[in-house]
VMD Tcl script that builds the backbone (N, CA, C; Angstrom):
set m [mol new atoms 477]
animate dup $m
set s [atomselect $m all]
$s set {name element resname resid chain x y z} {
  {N N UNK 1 A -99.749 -2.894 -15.975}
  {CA C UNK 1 A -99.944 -2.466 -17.333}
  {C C UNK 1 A -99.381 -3.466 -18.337}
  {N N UNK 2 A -98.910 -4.552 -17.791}
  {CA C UNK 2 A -98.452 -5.671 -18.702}
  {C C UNK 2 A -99.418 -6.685 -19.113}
  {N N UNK 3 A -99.606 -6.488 -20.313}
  {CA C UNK 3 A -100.365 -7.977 -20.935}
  {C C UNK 3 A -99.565 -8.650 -22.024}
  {N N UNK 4 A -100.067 -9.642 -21.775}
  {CA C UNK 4 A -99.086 -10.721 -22.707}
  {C C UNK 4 A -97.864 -10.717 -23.156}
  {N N UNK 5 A -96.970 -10.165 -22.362}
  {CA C UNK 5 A -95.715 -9.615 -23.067}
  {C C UNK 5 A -96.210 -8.387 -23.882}
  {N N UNK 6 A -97.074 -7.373 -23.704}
  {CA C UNK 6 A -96.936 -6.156 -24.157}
  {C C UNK 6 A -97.717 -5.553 -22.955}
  {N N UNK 7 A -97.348 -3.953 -23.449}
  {CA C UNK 7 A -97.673 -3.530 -22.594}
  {C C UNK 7 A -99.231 -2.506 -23.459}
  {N N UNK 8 A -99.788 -1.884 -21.876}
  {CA C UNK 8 A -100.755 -1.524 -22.651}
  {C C UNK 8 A -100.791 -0.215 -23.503}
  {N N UNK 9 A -99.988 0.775 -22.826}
  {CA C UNK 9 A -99.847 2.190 -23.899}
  {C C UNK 9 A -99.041 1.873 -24.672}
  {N N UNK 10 A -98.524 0.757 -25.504}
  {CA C UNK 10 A -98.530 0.695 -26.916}
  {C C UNK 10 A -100.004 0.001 -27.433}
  {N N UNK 11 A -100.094 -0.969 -26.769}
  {CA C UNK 11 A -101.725 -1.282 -27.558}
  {C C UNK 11 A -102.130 -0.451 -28.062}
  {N N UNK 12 A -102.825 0.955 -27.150}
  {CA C UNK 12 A -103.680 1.670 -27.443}
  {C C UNK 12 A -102.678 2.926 -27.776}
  {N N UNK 13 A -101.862 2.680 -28.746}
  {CA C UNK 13 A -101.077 4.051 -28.674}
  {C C UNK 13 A -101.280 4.331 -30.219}
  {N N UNK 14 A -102.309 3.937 -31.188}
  {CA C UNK 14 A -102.541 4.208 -32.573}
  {C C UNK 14 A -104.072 5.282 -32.010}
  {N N UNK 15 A -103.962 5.397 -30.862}
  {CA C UNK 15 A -105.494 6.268 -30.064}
  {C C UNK 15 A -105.323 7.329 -29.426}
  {N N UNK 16 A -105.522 8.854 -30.162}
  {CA C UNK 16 A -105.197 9.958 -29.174}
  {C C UNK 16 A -106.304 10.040 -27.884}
  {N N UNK 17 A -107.769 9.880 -28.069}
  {CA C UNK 17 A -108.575 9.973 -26.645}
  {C C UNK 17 A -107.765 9.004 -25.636}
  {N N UNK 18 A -107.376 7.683 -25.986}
  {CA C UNK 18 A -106.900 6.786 -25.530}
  {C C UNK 18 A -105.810 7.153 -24.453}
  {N N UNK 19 A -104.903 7.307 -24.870}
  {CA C UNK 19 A -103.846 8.094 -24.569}
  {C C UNK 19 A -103.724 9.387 -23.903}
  {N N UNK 20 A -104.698 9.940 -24.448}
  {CA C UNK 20 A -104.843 11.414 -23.314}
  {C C UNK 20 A -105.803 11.420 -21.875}
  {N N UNK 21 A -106.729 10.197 -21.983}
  {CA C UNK 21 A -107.230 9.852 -20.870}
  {C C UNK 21 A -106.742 8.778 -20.022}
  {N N UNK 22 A -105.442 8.103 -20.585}
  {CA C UNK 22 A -104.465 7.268 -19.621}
  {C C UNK 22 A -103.273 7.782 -18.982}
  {N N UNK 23 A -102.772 9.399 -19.604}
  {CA C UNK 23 A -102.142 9.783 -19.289}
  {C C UNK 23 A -102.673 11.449 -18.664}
  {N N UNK 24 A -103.793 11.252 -18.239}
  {CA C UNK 24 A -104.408 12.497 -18.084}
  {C C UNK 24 A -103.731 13.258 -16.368}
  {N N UNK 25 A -103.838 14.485 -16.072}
  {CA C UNK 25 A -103.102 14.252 -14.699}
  {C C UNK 25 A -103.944 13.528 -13.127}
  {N N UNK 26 A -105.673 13.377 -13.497}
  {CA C UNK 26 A -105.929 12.769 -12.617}
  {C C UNK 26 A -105.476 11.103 -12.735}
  {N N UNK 27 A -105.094 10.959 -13.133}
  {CA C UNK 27 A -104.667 9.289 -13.584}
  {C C UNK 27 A -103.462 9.222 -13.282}
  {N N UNK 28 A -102.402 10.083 -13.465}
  {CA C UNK 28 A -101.272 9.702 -13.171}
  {C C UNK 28 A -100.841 9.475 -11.402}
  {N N UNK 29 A -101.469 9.088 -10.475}
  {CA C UNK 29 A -101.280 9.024 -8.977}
  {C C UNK 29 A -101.473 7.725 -9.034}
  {N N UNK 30 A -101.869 6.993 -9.967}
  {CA C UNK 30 A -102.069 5.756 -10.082}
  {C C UNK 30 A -101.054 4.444 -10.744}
  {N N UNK 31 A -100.092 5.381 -10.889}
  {CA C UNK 31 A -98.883 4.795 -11.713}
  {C C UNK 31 A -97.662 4.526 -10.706}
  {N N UNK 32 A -96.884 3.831 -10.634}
  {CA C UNK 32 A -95.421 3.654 -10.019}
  {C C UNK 32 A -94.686 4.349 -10.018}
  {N N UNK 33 A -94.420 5.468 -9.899}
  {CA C UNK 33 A -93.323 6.297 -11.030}
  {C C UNK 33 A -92.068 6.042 -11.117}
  {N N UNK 34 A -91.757 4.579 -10.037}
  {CA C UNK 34 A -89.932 4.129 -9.675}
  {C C UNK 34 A -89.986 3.690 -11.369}
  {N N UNK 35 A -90.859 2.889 -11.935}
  {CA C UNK 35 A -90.800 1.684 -13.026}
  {C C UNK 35 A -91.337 2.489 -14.267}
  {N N UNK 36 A -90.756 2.716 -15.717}
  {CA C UNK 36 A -90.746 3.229 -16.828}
  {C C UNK 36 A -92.396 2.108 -17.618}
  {N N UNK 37 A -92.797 3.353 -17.821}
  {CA C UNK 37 A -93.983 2.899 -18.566}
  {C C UNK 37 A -93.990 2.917 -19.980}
  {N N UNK 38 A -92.563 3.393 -20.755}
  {CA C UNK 38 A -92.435 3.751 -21.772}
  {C C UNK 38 A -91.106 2.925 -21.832}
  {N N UNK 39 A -91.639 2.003 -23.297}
  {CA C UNK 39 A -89.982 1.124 -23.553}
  {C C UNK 39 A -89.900 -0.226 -24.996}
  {N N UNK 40 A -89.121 -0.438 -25.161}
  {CA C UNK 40 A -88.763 -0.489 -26.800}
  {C C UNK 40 A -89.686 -1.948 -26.151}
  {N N UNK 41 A -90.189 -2.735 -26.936}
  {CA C UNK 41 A -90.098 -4.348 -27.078}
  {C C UNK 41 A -90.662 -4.579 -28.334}
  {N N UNK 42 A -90.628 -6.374 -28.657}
  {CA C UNK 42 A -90.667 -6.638 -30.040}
  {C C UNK 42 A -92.234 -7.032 -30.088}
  {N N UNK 43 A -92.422 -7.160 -31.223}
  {CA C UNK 43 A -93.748 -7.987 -31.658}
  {C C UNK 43 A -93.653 -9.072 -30.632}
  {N N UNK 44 A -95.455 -9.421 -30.689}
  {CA C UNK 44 A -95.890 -10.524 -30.358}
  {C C UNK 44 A -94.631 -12.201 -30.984}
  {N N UNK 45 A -95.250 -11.870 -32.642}
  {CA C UNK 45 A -94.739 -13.188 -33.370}
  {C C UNK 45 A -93.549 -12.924 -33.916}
  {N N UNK 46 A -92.468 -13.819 -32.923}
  {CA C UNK 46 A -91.448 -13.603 -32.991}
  {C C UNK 46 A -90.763 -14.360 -34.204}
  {N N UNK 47 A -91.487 -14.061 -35.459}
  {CA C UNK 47 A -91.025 -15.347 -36.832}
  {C C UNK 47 A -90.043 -15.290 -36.843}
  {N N UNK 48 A -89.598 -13.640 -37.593}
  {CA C UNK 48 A -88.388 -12.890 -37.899}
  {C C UNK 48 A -87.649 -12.151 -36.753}
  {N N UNK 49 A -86.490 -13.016 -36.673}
  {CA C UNK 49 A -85.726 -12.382 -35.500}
  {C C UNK 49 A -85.215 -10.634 -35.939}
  {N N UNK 50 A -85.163 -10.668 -37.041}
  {CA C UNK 50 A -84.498 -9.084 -37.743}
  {C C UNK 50 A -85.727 -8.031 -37.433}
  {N N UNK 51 A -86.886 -8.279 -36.499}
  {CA C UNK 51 A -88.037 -7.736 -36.651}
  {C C UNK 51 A -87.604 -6.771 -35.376}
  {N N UNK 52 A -87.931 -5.202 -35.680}
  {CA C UNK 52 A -86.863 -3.878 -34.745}
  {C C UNK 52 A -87.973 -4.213 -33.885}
  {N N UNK 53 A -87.735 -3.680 -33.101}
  {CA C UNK 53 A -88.311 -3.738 -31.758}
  {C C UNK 53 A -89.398 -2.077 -31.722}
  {N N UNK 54 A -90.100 -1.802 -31.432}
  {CA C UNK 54 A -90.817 -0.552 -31.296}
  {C C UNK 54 A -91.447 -0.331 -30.085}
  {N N UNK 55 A -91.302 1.367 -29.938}
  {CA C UNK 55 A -92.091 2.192 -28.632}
  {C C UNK 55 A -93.847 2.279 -29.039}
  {N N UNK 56 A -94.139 2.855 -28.109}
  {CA C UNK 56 A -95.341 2.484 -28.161}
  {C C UNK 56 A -95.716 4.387 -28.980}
  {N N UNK 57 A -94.332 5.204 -29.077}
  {CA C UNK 57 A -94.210 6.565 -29.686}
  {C C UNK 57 A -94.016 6.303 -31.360}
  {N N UNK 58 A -93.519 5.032 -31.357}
  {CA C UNK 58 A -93.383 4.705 -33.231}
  {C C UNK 58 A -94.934 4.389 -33.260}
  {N N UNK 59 A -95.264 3.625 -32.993}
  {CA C UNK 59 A -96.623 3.463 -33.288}
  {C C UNK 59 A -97.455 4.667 -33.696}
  {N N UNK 60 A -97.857 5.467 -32.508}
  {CA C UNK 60 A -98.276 6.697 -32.775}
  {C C UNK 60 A -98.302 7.729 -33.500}
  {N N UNK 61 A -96.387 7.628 -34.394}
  {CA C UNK 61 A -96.040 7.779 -34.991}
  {C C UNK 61 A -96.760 7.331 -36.646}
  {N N UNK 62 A -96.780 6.303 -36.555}
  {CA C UNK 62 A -97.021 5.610 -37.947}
  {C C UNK 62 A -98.632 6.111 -38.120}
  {N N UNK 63 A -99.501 5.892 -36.854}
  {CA C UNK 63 A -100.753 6.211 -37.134}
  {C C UNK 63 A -100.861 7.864 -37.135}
  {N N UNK 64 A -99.980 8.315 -37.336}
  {CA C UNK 64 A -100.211 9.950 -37.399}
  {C C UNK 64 A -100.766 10.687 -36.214}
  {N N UNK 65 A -100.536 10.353 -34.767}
  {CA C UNK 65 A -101.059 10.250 -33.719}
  {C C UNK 65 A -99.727 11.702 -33.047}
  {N N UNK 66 A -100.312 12.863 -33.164}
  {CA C UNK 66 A -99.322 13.375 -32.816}
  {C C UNK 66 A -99.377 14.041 -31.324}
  {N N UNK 67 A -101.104 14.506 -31.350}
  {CA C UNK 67 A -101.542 15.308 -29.984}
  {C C UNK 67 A -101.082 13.362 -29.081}
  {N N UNK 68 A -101.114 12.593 -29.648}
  {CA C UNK 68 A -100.955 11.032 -28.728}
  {C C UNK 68 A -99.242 11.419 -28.037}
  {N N UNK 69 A -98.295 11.601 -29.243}
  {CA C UNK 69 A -96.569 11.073 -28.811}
  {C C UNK 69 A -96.455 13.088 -28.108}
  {N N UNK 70 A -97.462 13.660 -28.152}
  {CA C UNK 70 A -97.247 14.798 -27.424}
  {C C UNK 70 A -97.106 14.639 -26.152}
  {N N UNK 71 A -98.234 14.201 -25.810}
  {CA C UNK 71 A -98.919 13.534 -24.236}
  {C C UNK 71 A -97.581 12.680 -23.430}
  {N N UNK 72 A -97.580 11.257 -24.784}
  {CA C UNK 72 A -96.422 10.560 -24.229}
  {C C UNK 72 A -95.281 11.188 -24.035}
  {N N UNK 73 A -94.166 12.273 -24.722}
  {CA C UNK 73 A -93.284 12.733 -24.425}
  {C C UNK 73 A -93.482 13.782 -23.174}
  {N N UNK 74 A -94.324 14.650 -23.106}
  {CA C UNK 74 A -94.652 15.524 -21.694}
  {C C UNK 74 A -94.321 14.514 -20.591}
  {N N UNK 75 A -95.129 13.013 -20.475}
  {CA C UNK 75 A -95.208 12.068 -19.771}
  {C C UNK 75 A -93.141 11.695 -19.243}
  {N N UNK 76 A -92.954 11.228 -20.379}
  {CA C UNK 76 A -91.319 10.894 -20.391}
  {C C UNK 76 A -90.299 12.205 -19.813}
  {N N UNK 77 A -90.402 13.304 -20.469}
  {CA C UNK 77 A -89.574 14.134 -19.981}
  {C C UNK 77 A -90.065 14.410 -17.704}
  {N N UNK 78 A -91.124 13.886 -17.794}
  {CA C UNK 78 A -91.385 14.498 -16.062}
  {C C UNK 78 A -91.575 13.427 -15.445}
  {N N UNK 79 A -91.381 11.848 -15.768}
  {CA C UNK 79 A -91.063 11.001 -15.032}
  {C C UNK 79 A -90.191 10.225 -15.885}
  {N N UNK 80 A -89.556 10.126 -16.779}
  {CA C UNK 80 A -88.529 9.160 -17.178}
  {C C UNK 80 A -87.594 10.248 -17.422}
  {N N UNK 81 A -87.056 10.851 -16.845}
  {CA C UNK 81 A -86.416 12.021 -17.609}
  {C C UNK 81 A -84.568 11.326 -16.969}
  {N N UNK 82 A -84.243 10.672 -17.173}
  {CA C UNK 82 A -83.026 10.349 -17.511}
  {C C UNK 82 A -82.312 9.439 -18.401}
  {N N UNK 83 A -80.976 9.764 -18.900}
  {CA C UNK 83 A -80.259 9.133 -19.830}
  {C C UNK 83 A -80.393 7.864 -20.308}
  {N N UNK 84 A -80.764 7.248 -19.464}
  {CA C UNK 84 A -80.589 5.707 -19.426}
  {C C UNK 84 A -82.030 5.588 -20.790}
  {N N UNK 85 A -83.031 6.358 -20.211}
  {CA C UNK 85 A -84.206 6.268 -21.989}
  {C C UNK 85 A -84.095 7.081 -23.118}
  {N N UNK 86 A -82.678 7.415 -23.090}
  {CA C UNK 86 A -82.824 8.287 -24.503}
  {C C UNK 86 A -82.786 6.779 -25.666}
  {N N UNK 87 A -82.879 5.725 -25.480}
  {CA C UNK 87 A -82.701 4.712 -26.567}
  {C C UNK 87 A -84.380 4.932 -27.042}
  {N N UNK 88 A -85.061 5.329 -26.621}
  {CA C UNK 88 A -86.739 5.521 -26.800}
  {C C UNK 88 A -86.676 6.254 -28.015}
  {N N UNK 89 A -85.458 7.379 -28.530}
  {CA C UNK 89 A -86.012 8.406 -29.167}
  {C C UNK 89 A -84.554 7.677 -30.381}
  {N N UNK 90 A -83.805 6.924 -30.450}
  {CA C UNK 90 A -82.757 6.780 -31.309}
  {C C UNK 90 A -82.975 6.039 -32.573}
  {N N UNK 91 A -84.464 5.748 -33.003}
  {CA C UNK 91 A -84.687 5.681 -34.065}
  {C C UNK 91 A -85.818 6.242 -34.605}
  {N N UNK 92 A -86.437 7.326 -33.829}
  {CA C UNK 92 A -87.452 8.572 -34.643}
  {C C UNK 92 A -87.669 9.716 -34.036}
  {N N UNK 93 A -86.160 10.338 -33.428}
  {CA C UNK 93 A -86.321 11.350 -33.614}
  {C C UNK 93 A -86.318 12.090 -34.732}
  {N N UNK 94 A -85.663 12.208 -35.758}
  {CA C UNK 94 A -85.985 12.935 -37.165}
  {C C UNK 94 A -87.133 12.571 -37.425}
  {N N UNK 95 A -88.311 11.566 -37.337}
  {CA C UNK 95 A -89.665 11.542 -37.603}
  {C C UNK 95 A -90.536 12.185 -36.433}
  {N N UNK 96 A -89.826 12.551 -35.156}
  {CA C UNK 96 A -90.709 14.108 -34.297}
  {C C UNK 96 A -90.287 15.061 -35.003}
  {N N UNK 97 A -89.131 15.427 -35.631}
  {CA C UNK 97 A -88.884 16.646 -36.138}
  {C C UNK 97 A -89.519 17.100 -37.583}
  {N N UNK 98 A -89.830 15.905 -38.387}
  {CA C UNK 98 A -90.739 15.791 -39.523}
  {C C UNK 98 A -92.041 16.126 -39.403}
  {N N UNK 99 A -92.939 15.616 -38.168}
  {CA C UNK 99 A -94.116 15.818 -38.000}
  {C C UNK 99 A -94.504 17.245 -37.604}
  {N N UNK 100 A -93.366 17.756 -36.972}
  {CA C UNK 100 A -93.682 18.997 -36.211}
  {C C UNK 100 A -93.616 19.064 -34.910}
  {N N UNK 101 A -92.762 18.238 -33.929}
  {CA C UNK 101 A -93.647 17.485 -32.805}
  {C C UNK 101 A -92.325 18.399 -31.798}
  {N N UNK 102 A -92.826 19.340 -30.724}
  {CA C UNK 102 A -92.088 20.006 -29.812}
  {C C UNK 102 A -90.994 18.412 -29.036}
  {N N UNK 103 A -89.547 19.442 -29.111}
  {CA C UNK 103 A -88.893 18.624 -28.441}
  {C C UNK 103 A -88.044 19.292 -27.820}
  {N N UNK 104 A -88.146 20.780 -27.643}
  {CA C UNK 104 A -87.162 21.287 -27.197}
  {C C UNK 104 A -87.471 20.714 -25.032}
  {N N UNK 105 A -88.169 20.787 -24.650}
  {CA C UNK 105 A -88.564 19.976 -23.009}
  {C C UNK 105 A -87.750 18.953 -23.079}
  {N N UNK 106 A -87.692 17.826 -24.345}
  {CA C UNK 106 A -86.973 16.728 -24.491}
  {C C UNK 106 A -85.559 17.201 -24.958}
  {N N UNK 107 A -85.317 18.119 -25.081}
  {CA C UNK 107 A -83.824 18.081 -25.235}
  {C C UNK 107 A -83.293 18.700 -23.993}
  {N N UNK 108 A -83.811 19.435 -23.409}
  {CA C UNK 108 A -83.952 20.217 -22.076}
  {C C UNK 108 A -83.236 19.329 -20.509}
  {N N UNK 109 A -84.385 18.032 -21.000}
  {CA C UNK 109 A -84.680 16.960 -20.178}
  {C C UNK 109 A -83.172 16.407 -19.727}
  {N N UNK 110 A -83.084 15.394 -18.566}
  {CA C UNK 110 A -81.521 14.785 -18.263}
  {C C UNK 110 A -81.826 13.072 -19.504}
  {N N UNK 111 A -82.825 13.659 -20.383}
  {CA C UNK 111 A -82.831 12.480 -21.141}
  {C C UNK 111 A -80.991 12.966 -22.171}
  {N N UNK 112 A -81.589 13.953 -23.348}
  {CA C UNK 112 A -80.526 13.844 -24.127}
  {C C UNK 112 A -79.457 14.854 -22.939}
  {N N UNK 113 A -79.680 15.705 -22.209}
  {CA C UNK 113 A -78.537 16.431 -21.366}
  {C C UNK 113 A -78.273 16.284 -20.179}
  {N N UNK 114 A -77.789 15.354 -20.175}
  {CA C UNK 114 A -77.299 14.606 -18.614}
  {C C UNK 114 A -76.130 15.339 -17.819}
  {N N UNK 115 A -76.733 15.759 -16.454}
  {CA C UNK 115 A -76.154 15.899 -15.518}
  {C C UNK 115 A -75.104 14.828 -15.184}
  {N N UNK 116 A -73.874 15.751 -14.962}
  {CA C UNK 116 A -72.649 14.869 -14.583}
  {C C UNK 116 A -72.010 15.706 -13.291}
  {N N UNK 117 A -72.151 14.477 -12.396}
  {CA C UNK 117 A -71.487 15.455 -11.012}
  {C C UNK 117 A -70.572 14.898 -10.536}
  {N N UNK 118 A -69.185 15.743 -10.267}
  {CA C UNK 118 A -67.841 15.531 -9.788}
  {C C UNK 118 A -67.094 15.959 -8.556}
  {N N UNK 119 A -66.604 15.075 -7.987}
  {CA C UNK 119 A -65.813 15.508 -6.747}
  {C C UNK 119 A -64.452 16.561 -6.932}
  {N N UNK 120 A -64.208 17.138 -6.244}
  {CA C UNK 120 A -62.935 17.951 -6.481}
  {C C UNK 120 A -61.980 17.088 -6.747}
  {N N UNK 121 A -61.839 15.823 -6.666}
  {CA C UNK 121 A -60.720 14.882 -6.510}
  {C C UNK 121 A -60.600 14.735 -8.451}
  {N N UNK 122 A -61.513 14.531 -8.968}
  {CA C UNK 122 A -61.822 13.756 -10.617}
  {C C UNK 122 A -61.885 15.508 -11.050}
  {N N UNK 123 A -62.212 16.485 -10.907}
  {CA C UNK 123 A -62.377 17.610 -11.450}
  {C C UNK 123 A -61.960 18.962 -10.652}
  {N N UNK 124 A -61.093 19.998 -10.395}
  {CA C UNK 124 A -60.990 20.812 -9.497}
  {C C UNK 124 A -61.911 21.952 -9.708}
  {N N UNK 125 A -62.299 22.677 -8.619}
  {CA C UNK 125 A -62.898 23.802 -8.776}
  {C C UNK 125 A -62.756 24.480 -9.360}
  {N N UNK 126 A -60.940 25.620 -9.265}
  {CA C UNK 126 A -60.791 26.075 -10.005}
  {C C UNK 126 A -58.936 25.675 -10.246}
  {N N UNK 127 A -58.646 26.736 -11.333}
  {CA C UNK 127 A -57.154 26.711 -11.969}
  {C C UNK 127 A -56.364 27.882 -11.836}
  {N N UNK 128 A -55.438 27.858 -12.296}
  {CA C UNK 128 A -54.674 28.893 -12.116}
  {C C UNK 128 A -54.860 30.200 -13.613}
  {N N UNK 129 A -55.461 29.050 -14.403}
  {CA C UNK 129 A -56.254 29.450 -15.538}
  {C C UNK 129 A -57.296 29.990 -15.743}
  {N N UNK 130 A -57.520 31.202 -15.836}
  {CA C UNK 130 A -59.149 31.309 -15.155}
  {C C UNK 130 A -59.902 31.319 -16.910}
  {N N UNK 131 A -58.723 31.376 -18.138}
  {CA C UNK 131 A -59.636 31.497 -19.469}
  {C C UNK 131 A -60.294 30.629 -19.603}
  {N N UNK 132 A -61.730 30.967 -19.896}
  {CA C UNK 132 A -62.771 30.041 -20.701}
  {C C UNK 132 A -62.043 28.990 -22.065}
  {N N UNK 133 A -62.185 27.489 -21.778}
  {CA C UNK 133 A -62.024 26.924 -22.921}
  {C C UNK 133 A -62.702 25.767 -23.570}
  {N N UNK 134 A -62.811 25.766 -24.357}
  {CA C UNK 134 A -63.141 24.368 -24.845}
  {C C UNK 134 A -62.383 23.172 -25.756}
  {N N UNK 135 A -62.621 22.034 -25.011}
  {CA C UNK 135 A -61.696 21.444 -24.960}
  {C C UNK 135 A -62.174 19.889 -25.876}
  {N N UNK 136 A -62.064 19.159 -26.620}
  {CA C UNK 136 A -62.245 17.988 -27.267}
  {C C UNK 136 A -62.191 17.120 -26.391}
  {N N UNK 137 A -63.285 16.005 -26.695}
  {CA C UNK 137 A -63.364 14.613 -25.891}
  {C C UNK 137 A -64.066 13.798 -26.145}
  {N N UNK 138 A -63.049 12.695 -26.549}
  {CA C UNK 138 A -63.359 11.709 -27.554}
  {C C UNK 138 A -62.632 9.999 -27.081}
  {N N UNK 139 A -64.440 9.935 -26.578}
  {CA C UNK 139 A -63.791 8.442 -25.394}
  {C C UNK 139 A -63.599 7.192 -26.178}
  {N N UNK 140 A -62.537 6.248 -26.192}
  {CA C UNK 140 A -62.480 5.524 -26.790}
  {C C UNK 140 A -63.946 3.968 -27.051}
  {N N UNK 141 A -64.442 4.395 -26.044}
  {CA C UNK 141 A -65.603 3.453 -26.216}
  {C C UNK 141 A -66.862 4.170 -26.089}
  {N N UNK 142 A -66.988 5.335 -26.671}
  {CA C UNK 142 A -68.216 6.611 -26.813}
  {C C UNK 142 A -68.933 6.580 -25.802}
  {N N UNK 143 A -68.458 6.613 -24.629}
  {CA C UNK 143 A -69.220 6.575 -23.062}
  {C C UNK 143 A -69.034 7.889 -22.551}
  {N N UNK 144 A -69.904 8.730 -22.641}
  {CA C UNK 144 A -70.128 9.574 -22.686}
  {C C UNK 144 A -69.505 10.129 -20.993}
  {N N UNK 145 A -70.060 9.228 -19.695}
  {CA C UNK 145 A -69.639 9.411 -18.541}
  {C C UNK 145 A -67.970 8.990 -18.096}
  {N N UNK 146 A -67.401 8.314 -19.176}
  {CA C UNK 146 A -65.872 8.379 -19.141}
  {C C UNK 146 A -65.183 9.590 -19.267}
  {N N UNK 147 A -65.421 11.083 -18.934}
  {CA C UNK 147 A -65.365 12.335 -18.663}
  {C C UNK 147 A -64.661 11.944 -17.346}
  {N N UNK 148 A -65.569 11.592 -16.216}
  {CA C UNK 148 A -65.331 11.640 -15.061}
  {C C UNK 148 A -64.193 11.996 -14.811}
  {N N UNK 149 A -63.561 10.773 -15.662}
  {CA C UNK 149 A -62.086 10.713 -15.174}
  {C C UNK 149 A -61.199 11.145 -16.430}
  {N N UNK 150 A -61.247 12.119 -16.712}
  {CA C UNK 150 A -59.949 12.630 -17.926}
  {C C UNK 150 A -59.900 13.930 -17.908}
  {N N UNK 151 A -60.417 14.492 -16.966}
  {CA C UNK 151 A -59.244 15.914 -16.856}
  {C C UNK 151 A -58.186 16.016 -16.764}
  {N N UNK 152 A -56.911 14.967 -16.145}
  {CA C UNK 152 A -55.758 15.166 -16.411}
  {C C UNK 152 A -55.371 14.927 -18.473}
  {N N UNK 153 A -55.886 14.179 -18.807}
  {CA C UNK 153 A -55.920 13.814 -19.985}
  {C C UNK 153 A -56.448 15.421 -21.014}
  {N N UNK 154 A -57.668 15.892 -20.705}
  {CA C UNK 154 A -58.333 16.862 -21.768}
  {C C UNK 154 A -57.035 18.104 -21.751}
  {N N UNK 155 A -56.882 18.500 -20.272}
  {CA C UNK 155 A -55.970 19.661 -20.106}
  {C C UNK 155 A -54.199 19.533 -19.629}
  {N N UNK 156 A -54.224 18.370 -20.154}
  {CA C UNK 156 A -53.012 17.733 -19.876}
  {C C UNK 156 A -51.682 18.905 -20.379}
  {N N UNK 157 A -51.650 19.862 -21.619}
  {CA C UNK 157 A -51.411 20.956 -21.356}
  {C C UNK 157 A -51.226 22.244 -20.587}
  {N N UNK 158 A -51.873 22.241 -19.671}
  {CA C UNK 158 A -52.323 23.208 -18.951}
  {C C UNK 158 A -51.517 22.948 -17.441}
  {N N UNK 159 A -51.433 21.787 -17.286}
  {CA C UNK 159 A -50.730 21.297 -16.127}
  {C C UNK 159 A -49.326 21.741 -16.188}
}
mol reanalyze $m
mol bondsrecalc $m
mol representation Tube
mol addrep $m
């Protein structure tokens, strides 16, 4: 699906038939599903280096293509559906929420709500505490999976 340094569902991503017959479900057996078909890159003419980089969902976006970034997000949440592509949505999501455009699947998804799984060793089962709490956590380098390791730290009280 790579041409010239682009790919092709942004080409054709200002095209809802386009798009709904590349992403249709007899078509999809025909895809890789290890390798993301959905992903930021820049223009062709690289004049202006300050030039943002765009999904092939801004596009769609701009052309008012909504039954299009519908298709594409259904697509993303059931084969890209982890953390590592929420950078896809970090400069228009408030323009899905403007258009009207369902995102609750995408918030659903391990895109924005990532599964985090822990050994008894980094997290215990249970406490001697059995109250429900909630607790602040605020990683010094906003890494969200630096959790792992700060339960002695969050409930450092409690100990």
């Amino acid at each position: 699906m790579e041409l010239e340094l682009s790919n092709l569902l942004t080409l054709i991503s200002f095209d809802n038939k386009s798009i709904k017959a590349l992403l249709a479900p007899d078509q999809l057996d025909k895809f890789d599903h290890t390798y993301p078909i959905f992903f930021k890159e820049k223009p062709k003419d690289l004049k202006d280096s300050s030039e943002k980089t765009r999904t092939a969902i801004d596009i769609a976006l701009e052309h008012n293509q909504i039954q299009a970034v519908d298709f594409m997000i259904s697509y993303i949440v059931q084969y890209q559906s982890h953390y590592s592509h929420s950078y896809i949505f970090q400069e228009n999501f408030t323009d899905l929420l403007e258009h009207g455009i369902k995102v609750d699947e995408l918030l659903k998804s391990d895109i924005f709500y990532p599964k985090i799984e822990f050994s008894d060793k980094e997290w215990p089962q249970v406490h001697t505490n059995s109250d429900t709490m909630i607790m602040a956590f605020n990683p010094p380098t906003k890494n969200l999976f630096q959790i792992r390791n700060a339960y002695p730290i969050i409930f450092e009280k409690l100990e």
